[in-house]
SETI-57399 format. One record per residue (C-alpha): residue in one letter; z, x, y; residue number from 1. Coordinates in nm, 2 decimals, padded with zeros to 4 digits. Layout:
REM residues N
+--------+--------+--------+--------+-----+
: residu :      z :      x :      y : num :
+--------+--------+--------+--------+-----+
:      a :      Z :      X :      Y : NUM :
...
+--------+--------+--------+--------+-----+
END
This chain:
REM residues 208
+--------+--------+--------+--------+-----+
: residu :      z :      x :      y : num :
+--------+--------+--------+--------+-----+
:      x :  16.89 :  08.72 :  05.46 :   1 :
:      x :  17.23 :  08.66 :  05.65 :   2 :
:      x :  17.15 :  09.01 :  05.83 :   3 :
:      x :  16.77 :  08.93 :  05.94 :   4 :
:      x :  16.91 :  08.53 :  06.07 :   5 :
:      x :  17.13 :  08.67 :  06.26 :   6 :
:      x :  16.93 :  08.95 :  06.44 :   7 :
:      x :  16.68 :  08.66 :  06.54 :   8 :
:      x :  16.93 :  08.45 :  06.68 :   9 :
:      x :  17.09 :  08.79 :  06.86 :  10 :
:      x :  16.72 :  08.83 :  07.04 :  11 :
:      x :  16.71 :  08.51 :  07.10 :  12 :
:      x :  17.31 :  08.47 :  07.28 :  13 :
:      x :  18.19 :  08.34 :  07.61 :  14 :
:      x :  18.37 :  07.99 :  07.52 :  15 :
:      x :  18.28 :  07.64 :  07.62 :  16 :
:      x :  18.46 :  07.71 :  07.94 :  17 :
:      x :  18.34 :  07.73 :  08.29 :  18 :
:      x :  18.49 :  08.02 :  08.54 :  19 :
:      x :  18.64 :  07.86 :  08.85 :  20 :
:      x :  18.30 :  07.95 :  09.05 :  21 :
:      x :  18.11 :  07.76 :  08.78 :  22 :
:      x :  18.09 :  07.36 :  08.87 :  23 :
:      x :  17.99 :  07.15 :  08.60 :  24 :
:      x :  17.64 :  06.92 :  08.66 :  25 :
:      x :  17.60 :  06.59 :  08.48 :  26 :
:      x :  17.28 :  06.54 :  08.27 :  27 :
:      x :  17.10 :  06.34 :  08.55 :  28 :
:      x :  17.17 :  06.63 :  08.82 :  29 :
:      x :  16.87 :  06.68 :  09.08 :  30 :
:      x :  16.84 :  07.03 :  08.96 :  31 :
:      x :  16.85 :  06.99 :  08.62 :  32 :
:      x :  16.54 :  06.76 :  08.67 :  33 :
:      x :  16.36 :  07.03 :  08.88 :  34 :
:      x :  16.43 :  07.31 :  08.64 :  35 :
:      x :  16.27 :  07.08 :  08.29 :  36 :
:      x :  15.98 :  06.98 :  08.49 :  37 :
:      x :  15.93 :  07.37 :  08.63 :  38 :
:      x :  15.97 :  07.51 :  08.23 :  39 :
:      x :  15.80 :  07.21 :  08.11 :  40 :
:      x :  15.49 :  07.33 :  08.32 :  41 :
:      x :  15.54 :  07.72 :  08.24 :  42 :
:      x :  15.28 :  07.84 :  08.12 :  43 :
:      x :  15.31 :  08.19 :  08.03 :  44 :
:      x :  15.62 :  08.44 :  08.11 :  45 :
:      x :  15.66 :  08.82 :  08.14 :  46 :
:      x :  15.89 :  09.06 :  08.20 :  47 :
:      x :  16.16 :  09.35 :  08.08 :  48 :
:      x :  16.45 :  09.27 :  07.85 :  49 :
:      x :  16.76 :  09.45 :  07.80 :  50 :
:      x :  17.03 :  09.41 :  07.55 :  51 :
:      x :  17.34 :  09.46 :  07.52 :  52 :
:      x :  17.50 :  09.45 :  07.20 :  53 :
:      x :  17.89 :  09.50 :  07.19 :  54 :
:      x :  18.10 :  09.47 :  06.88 :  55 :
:      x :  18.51 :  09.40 :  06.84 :  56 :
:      x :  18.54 :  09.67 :  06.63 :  57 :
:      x :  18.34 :  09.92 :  06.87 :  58 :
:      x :  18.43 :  10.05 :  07.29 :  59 :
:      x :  18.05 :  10.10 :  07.36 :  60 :
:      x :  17.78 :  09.83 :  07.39 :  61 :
:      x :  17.46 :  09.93 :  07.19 :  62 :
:      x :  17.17 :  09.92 :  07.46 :  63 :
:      x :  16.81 :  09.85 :  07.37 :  64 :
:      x :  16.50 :  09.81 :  07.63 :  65 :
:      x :  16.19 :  09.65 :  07.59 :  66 :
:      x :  15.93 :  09.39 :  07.75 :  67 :
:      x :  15.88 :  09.02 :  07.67 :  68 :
:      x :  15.54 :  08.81 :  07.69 :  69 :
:      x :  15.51 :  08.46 :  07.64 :  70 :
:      x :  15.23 :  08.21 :  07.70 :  71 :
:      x :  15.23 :  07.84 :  07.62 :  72 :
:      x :  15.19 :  07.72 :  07.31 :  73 :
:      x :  15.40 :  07.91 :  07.10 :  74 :
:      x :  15.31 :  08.26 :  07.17 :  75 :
:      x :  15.56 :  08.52 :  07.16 :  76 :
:      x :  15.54 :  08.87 :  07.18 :  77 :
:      x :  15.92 :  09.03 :  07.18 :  78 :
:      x :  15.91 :  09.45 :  07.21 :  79 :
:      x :  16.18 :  09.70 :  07.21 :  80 :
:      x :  16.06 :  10.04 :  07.27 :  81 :
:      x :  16.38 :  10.20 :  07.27 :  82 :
:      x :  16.61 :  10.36 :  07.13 :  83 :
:      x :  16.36 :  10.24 :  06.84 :  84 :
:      x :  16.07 :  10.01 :  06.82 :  85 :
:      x :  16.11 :  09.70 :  06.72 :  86 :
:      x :  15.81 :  09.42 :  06.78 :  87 :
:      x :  15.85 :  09.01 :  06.67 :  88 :
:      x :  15.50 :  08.83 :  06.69 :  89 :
:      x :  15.50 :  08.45 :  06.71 :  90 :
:      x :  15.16 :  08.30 :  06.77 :  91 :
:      x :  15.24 :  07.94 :  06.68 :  92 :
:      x :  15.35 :  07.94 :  06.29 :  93 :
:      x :  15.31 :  08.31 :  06.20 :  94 :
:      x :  15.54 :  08.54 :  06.24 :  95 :
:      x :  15.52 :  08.94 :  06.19 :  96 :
:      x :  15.75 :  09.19 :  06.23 :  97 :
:      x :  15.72 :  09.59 :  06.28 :  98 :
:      x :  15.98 :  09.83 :  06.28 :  99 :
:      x :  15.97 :  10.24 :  06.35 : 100 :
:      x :  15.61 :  10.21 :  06.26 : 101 :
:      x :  15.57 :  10.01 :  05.92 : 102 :
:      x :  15.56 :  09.61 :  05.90 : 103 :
:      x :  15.81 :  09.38 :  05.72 : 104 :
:      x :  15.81 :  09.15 :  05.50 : 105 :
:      x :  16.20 :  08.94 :  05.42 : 106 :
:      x :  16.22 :  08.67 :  05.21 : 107 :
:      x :  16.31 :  08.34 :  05.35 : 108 :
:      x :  16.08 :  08.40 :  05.64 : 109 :
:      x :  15.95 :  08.10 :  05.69 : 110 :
:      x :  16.32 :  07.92 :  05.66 : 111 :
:      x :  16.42 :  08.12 :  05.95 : 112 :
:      x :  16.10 :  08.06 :  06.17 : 113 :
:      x :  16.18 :  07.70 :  06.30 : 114 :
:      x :  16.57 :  07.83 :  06.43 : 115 :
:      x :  16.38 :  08.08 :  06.59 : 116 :
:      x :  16.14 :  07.95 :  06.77 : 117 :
:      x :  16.38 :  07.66 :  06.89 : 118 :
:      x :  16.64 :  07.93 :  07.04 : 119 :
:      x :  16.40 :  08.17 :  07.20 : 120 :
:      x :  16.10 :  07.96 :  07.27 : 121 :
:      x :  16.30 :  07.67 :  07.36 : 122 :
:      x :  16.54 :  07.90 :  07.65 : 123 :
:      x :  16.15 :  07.88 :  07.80 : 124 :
:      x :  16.00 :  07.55 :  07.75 : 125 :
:      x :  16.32 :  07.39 :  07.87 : 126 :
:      x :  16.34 :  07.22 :  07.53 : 127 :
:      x :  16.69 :  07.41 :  07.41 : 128 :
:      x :  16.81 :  07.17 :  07.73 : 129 :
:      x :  16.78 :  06.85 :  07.51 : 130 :
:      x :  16.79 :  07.01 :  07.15 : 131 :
:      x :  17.00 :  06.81 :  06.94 : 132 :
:      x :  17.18 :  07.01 :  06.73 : 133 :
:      x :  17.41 :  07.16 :  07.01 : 134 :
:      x :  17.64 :  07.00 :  07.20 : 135 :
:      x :  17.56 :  07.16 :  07.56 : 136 :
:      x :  17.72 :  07.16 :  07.90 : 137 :
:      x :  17.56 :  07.22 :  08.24 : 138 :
:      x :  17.68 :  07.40 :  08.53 : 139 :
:      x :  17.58 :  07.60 :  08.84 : 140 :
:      x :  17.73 :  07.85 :  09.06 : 141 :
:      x :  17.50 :  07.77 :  09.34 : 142 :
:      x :  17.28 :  08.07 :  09.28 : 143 :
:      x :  17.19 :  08.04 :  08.88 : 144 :
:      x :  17.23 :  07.71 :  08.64 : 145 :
:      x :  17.39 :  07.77 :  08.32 : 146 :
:      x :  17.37 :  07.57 :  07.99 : 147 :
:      x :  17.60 :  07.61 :  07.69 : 148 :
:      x :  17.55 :  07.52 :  07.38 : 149 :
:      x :  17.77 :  07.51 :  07.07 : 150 :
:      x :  17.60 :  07.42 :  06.71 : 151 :
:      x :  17.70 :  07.08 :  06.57 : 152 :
:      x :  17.59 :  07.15 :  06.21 : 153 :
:      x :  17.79 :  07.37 :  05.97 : 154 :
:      x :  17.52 :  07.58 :  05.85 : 155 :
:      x :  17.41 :  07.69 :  06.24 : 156 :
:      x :  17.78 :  07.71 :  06.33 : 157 :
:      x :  17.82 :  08.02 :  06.03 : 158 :
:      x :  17.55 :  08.24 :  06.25 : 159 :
:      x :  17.66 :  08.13 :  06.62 : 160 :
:      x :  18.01 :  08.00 :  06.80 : 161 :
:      x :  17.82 :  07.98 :  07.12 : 162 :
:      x :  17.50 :  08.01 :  07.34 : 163 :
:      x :  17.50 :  08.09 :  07.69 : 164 :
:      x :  17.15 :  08.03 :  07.91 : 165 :
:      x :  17.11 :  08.09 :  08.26 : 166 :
:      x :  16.82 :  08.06 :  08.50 : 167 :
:      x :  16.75 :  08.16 :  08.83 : 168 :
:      x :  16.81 :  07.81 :  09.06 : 169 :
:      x :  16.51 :  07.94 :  09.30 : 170 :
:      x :  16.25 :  07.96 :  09.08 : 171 :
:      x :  16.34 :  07.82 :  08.79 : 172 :
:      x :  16.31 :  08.20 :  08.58 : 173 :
:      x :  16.49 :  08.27 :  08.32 : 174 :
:      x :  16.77 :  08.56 :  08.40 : 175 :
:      x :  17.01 :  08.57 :  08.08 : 176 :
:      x :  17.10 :  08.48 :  07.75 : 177 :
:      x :  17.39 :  08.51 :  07.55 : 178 :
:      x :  17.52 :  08.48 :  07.16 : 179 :
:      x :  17.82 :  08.47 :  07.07 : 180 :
:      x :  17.89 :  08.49 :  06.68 : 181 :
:      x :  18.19 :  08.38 :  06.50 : 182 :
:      x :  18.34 :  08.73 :  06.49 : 183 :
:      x :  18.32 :  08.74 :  06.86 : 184 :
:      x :  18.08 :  09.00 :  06.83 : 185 :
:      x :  17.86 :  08.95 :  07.20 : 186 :
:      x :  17.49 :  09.00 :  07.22 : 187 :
:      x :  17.35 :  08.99 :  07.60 : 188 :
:      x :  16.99 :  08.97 :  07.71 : 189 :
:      x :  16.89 :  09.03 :  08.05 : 190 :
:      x :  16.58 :  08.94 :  08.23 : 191 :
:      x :  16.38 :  09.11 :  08.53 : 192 :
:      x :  16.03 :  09.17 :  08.67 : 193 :
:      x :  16.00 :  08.83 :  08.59 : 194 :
:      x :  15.68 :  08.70 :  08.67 : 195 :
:      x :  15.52 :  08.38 :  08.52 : 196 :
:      x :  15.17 :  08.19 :  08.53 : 197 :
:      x :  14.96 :  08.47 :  08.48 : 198 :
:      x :  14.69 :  08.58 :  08.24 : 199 :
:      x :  14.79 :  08.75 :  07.91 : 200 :
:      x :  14.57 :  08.92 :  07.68 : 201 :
:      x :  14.56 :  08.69 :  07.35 : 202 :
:      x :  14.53 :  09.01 :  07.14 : 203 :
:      x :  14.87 :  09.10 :  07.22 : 204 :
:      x :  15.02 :  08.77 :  07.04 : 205 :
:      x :  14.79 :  08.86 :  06.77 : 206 :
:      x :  14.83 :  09.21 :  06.64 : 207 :
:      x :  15.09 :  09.48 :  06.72 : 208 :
+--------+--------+--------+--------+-----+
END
């Protein structure tokens, strides 16, 4: 159970302190409001995904590619195709995995499905900007907007020490996100091809 939490929260992210070319924006900050209203109105997202895994105990990051669809409400198809396949449906409260072929079934499923869907979905809908159970700082380096969030509650704060979100400031698209576990093991996402508001086919939140 511990294993499969914590690879959700991995596909879904450094300390709560700011670089010297990171300024930090109060909660009422012109773009903050432009970037809510821009994800509040999103509705649907696509593009590649690479992450990078890296681990204290290991010199080389594990890499894995892959593409990532979205579409409002709730929809979520999340596919690496390499070095093995790996696909995560959500289509609003269902949620299937497949891997190398064969579908999955883990127990506790349905315990794990609302922390998902408020990391990953939420870094789209703008939502993880006001969730509550993270205390979160903004900032901006001029070219990208940043949000940090560390867990409040002790039973979050076993699977994640930090989140780290950034968006594009032209645009409002989502470039990167970050977990940090309590080992200090780092998982990276990043983002490109980005391109948002257009038509998906339905069948792909629907069946692998």
């Amino acid at each position: 159970m511990l294993k499969i939490f914590t690879f959700f929260l991995l596909l879904s992210l450094p300390k709560l302190t700011c670089a010297q070319d990171w300024k930090t924006l109060e909660t009422d900050n012109e773009m903050l409001t432009e970037l809510k209203s821009t994800l509040k109105g999103m509705q649907s997202f696509k593009g590649d995904i690479q992450q990078e895994k890296s681990f204290a105990f290991l010199t080389e990051k594990l890499i894995s590619n892959g593409v990532f669809l979205y579409q409002k409400e709730s929809k979520l198809r999340w596919e690496f195709k390499e070095p093995i396949e790996y696909i995560i449906l959500i289509n609003e409260n269902s949620m299937r995995l497949k891997e190398e072929g064969e579908e999955k079934k883990y127990k506790g499923m349905n315990q794990i499905l609302r922390q998902v869907k408020e990391i990953i979905l939420g870094c789209i809908d703008g939502s993880i900007m006001t969730n509550p159970h993270y205390k979160t700082v903004f900032s901006t380096d001029g070219n990208s907007i940043r949000i940090q969030l560390q867990p409040k509650e002790k039973n979050l704060k076993e699977f994640i020490q930090q989140i780290d979100v950034e968006f594009l400031k032209d645009g409002s698209l989502l470039k990167k996100v970050t977990l940090t576990d309590p080992s200090d093991d780092m998982t990276v996402i990043l983002f490109s091809n980005i391109k948002s508001n257009q038509e998906i086919n339905e069948a792909l939140f629907a069946d692998f």
